[in-house]
C-alpha positions, 0 to 999 in steps of 0.5 A: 808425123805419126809413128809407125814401126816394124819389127824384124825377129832374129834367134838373137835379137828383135829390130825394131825399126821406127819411123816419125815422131817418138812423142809416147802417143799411143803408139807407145804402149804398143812399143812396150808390150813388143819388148815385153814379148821379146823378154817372154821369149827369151830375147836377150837383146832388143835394138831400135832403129833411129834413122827415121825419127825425126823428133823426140819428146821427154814422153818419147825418152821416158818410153826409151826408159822403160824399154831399157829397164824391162829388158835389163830387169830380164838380163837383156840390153836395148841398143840404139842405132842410127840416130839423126845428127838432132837425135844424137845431140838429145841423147848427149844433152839428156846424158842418155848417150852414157845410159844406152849403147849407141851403134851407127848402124844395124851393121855394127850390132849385128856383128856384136852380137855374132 
C-alpha cells in the first residue's frame, strides 16, 4: 500500500501523520526534507503518527533514523504516536522503543509539550 501523508503545522511542533506501508520508497526523501523544513524554521519537536502504518521495512526504520538525527542535531526530538500492536512489537524487537518517545496518542504529546 502506498504511502500517503499530511502535515499539520503548530508554533510548537509539526504532525505528521502517515498513512500505508513505511518501505523508504520515494516517498521517503519527501518525509526527510519535511523534518528538515521544520528544523530551518525553528521546530524543535516533530511527532509521526503511526496509527495508519500497516507495515515497516528496515528501509522504513532507517528513514525513522534519519528523521531523529536531523532533529536531535538541530536540539529538537521526534516523537512516535499511536503505533499498531505490529508496529510496536517492531520497535521493541528493533530496541527502537529505548531509541524514541513512544505516546499512545497525539493527545498525550500535545499535552507534553504544553
Amino acid at each position: 500500500m502506498k504511502l500517503t501523508y499530511t502535515l499539520e503545522k503548530e508554533n510548537k511542533a509539526h504532525f505528521l501523520f502517515v498513512k500505508g506501508d513505511l518501505i523508504g520508497d520515494e516517498v521517503g526523501p519527501k518525509l526527510v526534507e519535511l523534518v528538515s523544513d521544520a528544523v530551518n524554521d525553528g521546530i524543535k519537536y516533530f511527532v509521526v503518527d503511526l496509527s495508519e502504518i500497516r507495515y515497516i521495512s528496515s528501509s522504513g526504520i532507517g528513514l525513522l533514523i534519519t528523521m531523529l538525527t536531523k532533529m536531535r542535531n538541530a536540539g529538537g526530538e521526534v516523537y512516535l504516536t499511536s503505533p499498531s500492536d505490529h508496529v510496536k512489537k517492531l520497535l521493541i524487537i528493533t530496541k527502537l522503543n529505548n531509541i524514541f518517545t513512544v505516546f499512545d496518542s497525539i493527545e498525550e504529546v500535545k499535552k507534553e509539550l504544553s
